[in-house]
C-alpha positions as a Markdown table, in Angstrom:
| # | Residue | x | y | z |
|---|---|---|---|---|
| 1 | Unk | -9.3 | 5.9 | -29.9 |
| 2 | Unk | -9.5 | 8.2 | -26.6 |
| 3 | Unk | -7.4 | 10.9 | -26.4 |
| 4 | Unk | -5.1 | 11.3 | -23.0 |
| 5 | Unk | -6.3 | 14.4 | -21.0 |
| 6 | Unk | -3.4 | 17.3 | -19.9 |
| 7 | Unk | -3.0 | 16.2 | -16.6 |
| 8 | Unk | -3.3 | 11.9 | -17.1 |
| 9 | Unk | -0.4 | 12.8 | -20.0 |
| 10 | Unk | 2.0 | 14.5 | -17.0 |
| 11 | Unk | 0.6 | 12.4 | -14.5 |
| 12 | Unk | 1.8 | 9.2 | -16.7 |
| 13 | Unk | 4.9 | 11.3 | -18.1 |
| 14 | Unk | 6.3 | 11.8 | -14.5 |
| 15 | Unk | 5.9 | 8.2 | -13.3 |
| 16 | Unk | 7.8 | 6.5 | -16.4 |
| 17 | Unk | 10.4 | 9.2 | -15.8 |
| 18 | Unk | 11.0 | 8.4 | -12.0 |
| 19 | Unk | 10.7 | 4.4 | -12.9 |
| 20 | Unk | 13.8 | 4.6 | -14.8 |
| 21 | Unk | 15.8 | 6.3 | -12.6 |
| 22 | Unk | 14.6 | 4.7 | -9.4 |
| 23 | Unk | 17.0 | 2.3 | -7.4 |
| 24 | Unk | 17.0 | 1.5 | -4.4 |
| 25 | Unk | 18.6 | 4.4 | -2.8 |
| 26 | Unk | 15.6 | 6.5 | -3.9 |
| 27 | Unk | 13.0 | 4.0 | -2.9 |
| 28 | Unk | 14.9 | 3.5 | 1.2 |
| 29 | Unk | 14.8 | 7.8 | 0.9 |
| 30 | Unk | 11.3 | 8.9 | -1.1 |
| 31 | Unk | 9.0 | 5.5 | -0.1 |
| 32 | Unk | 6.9 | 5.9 | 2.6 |
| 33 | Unk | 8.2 | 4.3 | 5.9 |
| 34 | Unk | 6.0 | 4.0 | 9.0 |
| 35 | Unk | 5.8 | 6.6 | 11.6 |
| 36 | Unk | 7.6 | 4.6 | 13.7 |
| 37 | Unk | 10.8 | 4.5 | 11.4 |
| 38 | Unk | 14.0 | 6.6 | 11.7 |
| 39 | Unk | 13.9 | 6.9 | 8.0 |
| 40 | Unk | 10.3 | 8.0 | 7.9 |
| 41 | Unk | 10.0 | 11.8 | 6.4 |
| 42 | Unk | 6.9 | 13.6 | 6.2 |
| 43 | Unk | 7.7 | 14.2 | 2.2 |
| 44 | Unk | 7.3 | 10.7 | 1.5 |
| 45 | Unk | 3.3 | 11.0 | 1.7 |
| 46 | Unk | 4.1 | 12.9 | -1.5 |
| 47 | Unk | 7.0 | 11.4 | -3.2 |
| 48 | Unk | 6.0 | 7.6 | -2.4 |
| 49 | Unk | 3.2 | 8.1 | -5.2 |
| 50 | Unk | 5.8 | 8.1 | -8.0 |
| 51 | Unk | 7.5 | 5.1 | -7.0 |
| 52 | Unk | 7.0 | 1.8 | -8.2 |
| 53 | Unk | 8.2 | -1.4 | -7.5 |
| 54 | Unk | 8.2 | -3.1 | -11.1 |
| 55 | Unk | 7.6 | -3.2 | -14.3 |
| 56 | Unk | 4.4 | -4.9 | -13.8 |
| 57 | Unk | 3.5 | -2.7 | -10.5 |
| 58 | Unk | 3.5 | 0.5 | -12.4 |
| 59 | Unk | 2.1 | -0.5 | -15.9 |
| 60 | Unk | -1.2 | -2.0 | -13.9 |
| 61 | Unk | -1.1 | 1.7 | -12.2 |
| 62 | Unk | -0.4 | 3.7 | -15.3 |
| 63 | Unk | -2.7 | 1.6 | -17.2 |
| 64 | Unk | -5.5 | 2.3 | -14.5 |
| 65 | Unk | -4.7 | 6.6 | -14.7 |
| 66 | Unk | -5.1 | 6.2 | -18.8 |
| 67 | Unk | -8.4 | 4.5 | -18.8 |
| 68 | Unk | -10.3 | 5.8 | -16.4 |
| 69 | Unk | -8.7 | 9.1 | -15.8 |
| 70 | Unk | -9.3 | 11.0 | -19.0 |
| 71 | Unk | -12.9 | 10.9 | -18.5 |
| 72 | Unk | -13.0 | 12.0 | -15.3 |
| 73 | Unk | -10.2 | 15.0 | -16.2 |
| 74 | Unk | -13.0 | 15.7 | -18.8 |
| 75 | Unk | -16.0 | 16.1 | -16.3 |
| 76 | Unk | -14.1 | 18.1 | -13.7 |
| 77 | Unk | -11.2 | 19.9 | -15.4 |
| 78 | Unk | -7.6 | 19.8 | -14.7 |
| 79 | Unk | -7.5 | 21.7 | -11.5 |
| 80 | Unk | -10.4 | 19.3 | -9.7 |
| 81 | Unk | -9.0 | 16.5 | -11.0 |
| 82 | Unk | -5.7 | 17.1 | -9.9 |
| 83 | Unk | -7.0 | 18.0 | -7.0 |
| 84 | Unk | -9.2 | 14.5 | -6.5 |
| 85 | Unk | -5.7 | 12.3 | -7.4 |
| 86 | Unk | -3.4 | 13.9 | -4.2 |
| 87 | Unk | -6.6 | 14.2 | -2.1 |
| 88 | Unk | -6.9 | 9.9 | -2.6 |
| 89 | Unk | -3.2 | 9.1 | -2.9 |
| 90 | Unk | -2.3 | 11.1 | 0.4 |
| 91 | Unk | -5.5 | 10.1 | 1.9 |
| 92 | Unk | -5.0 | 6.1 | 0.9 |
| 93 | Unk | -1.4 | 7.0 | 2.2 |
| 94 | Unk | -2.7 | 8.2 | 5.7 |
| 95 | Unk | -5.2 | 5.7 | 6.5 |
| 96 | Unk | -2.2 | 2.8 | 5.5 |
| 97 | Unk | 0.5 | 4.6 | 8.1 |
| 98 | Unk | -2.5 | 5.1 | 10.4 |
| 99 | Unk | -2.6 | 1.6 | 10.5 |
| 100 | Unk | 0.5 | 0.2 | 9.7 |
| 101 | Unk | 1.6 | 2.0 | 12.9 |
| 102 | Unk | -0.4 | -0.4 | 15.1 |
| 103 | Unk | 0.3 | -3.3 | 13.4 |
| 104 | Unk | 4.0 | -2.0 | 14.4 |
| 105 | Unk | 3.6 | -1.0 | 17.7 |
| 106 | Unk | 2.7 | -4.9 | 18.2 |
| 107 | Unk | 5.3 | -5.6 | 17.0 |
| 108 | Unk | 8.1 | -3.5 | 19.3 |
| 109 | Unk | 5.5 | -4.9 | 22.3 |
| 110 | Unk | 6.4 | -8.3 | 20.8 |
| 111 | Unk | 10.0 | -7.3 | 20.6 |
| 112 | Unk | 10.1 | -5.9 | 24.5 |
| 113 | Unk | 8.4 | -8.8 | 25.8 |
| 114 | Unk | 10.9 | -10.9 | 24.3 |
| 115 | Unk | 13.7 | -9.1 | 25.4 |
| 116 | Unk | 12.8 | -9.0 | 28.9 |
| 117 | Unk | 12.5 | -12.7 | 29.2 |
| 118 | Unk | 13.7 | -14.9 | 26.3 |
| 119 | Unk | 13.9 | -18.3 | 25.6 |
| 120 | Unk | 13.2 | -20.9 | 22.9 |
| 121 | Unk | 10.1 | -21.4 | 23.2 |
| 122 | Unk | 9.3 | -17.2 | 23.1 |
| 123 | Unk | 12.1 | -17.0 | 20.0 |
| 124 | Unk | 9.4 | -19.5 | 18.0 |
| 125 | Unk | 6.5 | -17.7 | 19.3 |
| 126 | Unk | 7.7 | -14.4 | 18.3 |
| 127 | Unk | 8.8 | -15.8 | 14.7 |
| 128 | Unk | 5.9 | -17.9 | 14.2 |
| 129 | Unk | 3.4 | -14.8 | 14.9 |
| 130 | Unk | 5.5 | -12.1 | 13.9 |
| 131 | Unk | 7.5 | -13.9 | 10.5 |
| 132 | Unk | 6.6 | -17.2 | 10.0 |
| 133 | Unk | 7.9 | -17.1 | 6.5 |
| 134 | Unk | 11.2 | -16.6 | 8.2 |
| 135 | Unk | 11.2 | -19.7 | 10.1 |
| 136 | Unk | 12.7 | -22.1 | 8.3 |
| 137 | Unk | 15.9 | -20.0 | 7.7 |
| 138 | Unk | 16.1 | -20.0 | 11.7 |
| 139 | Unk | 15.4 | -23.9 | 12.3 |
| 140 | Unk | 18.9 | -24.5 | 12.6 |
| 141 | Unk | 19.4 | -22.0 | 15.4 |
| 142 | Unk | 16.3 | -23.4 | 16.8 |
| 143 | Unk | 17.0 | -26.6 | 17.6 |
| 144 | Unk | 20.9 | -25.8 | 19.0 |
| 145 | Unk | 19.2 | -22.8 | 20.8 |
| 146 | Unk | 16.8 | -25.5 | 22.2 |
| 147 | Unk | 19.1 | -27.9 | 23.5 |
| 148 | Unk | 21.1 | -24.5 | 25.1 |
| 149 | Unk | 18.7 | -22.0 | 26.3 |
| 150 | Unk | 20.8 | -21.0 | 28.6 |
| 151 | Unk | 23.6 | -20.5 | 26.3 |
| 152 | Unk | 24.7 | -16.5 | 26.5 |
| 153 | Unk | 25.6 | -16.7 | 22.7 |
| 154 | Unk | 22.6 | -18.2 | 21.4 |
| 155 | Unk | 20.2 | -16.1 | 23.7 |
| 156 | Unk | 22.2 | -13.0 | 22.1 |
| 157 | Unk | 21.7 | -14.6 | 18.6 |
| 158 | Unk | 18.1 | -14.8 | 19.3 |
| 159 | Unk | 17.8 | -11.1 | 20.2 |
| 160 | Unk | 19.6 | -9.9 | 17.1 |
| 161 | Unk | 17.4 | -12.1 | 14.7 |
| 162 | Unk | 14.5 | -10.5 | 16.6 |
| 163 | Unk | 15.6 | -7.1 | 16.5 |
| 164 | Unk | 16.7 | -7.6 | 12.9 |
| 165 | Unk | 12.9 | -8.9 | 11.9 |
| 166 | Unk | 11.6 | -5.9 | 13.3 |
| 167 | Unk | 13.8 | -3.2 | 11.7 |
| 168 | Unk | 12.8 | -5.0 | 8.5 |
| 169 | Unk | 9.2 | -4.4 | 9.3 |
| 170 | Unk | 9.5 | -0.8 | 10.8 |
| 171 | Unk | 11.5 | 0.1 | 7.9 |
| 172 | Unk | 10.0 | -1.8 | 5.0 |
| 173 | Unk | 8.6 | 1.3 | 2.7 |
| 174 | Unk | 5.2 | 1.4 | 0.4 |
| 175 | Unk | 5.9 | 2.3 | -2.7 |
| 176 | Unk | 3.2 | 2.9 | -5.4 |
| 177 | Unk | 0.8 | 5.6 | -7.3 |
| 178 | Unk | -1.9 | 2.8 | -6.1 |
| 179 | Unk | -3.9 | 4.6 | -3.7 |
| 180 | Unk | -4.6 | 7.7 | -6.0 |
| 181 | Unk | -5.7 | 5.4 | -8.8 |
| 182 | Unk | -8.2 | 3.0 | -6.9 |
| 183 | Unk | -9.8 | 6.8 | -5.9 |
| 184 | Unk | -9.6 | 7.1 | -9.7 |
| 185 | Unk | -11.5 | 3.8 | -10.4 |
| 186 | Unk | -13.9 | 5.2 | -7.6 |
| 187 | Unk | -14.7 | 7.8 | -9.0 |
| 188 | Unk | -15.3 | 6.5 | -12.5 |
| 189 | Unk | -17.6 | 4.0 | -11.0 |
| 190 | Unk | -19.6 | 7.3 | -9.4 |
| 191 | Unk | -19.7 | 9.4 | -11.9 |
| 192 | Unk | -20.3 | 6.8 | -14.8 |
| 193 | Unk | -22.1 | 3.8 | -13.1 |
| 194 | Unk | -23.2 | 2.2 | -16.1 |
| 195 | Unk | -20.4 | 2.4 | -18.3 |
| 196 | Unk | -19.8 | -0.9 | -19.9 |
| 197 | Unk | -16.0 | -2.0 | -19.4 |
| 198 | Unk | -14.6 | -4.8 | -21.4 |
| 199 | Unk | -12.2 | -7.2 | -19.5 |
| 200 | Unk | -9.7 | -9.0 | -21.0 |
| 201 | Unk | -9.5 | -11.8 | -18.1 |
| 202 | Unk | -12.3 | -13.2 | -18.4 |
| 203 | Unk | -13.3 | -11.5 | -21.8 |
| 204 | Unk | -16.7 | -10.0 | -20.3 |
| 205 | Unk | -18.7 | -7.0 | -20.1 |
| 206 | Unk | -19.1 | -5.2 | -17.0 |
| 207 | Unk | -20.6 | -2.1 | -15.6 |
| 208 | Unk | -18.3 | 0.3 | -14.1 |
| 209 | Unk | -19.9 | 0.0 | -11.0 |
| 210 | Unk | -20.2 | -3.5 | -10.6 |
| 211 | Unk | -16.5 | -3.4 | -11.3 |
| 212 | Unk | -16.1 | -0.9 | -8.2 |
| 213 | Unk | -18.0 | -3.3 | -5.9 |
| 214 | Unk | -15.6 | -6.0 | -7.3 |
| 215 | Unk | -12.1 | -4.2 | -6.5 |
| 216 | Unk | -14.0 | -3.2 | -3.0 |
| 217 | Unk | -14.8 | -6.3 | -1.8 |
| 218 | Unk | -11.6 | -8.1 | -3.1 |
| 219 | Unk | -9.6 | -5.4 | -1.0 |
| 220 | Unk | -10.8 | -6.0 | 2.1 |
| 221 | Unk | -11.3 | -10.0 | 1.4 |
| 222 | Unk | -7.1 | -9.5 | 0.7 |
| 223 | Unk | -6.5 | -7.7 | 3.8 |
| 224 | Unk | -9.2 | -9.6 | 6.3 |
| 225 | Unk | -7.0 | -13.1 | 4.6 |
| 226 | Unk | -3.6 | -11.9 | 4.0 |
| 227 | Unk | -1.4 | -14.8 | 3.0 |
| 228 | Unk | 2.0 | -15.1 | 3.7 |
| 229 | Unk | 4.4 | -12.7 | 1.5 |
| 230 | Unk | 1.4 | -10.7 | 0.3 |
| 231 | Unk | 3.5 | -7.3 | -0.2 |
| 232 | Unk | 0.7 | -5.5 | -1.2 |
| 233 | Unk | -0.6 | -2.5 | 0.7 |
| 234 | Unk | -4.0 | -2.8 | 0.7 |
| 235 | Unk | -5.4 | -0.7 | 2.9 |
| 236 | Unk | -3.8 | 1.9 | 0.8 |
| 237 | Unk | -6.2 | 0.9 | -1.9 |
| 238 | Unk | -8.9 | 0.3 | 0.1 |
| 239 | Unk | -8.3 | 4.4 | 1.6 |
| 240 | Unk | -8.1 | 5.7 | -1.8 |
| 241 | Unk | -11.3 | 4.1 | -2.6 |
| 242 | Unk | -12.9 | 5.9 | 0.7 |
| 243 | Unk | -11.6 | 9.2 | 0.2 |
| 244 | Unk | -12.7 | 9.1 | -3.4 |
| 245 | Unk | -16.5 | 8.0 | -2.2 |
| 246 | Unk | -15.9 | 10.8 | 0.7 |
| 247 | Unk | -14.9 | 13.2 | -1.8 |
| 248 | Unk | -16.8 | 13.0 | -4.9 |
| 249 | Unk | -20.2 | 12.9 | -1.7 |
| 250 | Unk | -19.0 | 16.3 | -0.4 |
| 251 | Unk | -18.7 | 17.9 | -3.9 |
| 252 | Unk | -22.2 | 16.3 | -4.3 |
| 253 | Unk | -23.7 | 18.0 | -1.1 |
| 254 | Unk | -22.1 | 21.2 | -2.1 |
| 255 | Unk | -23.6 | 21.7 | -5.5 |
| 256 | Unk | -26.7 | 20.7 | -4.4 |
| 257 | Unk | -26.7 | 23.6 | -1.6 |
| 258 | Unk | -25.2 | 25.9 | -3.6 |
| 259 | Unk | -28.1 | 25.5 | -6.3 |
C-alpha cells in the first residue's frame, strides 16, 4: 500500500470538507464566472478549485491527487509541490477565462445584433448557433412568432429568451480541482515516464507517459468536437497540462544552469 503524502492528505481533506457543505449558494458565489459576469470575483481563481460538481466529479479528481500526487510530493517536497498544484489550477483556470471570454464576447455580438434588428428567422439563427439544445423548448414560440413577426409581444418574448440564454452563459460558473490535477498527471508522466499504470477500463498496462499523451490528445479531440451538453471545461484541463509541461521545463533549465 502507498502512503498519502502531508500535503495530498490536506489537499484531499479540504475538498471532502467543502463537498459536503457546498450548495448552490456557494457554487453561484466561489465558482469561477467569466470576466464578463457581474458575479465574477477575482477570488474565485482560488476558491473554484475546491468545488465540485458531484459525487462522481470530485472522486475522479481526488482519486487523480492520491495516485499520482504522493510521488511527486516525495520528489519535490511539500513546499514545491504545493507550489506546482496552484501554479496548474490558477494557470488551467486563466487560460479557460482567457478563452471563455471570447467565446462570450460572441455571444453579447450575437445578442446586439439581434437586438438591433429581430425577427424569426434571426430568433432561430441565434438559438440554433448559440443553444441549439434549447430549441425544442422554444418551437412553440417559433412557429406563432413566425406567423406574427410583427407582433410587439412575441418580438419582446424573443428578446427576453435571448437575453435570458446569454445570462445563462455569462454566468454559468466552472467548478472543479480539475485543472491542478491534469498538471498533476503531467507531471507524473515527466518525472516518471515509464511507470507502468494499471487501468481498470480496459484492464491494461500502460506507461505513465503514454497515458499523458492519451489524456492530451483526448482534451483537445473533446474541445476541437464538443457535442452538445458537454459541461466539461476542457481547456481547463488541457491549461493545467501546459503549465505543468511549462513548469516542470523551467525548473529543468534552472538546475541545469545552476549546476
Amino acid at each position: 500500500m502507498f502512503a498519502i503524502t502531508p500535503v495530498v492528505r490536506v489537499l484531499l481533506i479540504i475538498n471532502v470538507l467543502v463537498f459536503f457543505v457546498t450548495d448552490e449558494a456557494i457554487i453561484n458565489q466561489f465558482g469561477l464566472h467569466s470576466f464578463l459576469s457581474d458575479l465574477f470575483s477575482p477570488i474565485q481563481l482560488l476558491t473554484h478549485m475546491f468545488l465540485h460538481g458531484g459525487l462522481g466529479h470530485i472522486f475522479s479528481n481526488m482519486i487523480g491527487l492520491v495516485i499520482f500526487g504522493p510521488m511527486l510530493e516525495r520528489a519535490w517536497g511539500p513546499q514545491r509541490f504545493t507550489f506546482f498544484y496552484f501554479f496548474c489550477g490558477l494557470g488551467a483556470a486563466m487560460l479557460y477565462s482567457g478563452i471563455n471570454y471570447f467565446e462570450v464576447r460572441d455571444v453579447y455580438e450575437a445578442v446586439r445584433d439581434y437586438r438591433f434588428d429581430p425577427s424569426p428567422e434571426g430568433f432561430v439563427g441565434f438559438v440554433d448557433t448559440q443553444a441549439g439544445g434549447f430549441y425544442d423548448q422554444v418551437a412553440g414560440f417559433v412557429e406563432q412568432y413566425e406567423r406574427q413577426p410583427k407582433n410587439p409581444q412575441l418580438i419582446q418574448g424573443s428578446l427576453q429568451i435571448v437575453n435570458k440564454l446569454y445570462q445563462q452563459q455569462v454566468d454559468q460558473p466552472m467548478v472543479g480541482a480539475s485543472g491542478a490535477i491534469f498538471g498533476v498527471i503531467m507531471g507524473f508522466g515527466l518525472l516518471f515516464p515509464n511507470t507502468q499504470l494499471f487501468l481498470l477500463f480496459p484492464p491494461i498496462p500502460i506507461k505513465a507517459k503514454y497515458l499523458v499523451i492519451f489524456y492530451g490528445v483526448f482534451e483537445v479531440y473533446s474541445e476541437i468536437n464538443r457535442q452538445q451538453g458537454d459541461n466539461v471545461a476542457h481547456f481547463a484541463h488541457i491549461g493545467g497540462m501546459l503549465f505543468a509541461f511549462i513548469l516542470i521545463k523551467y525548473w529543468g533549465s534552472q538546475r541545469k544552469t545552476f549546476f
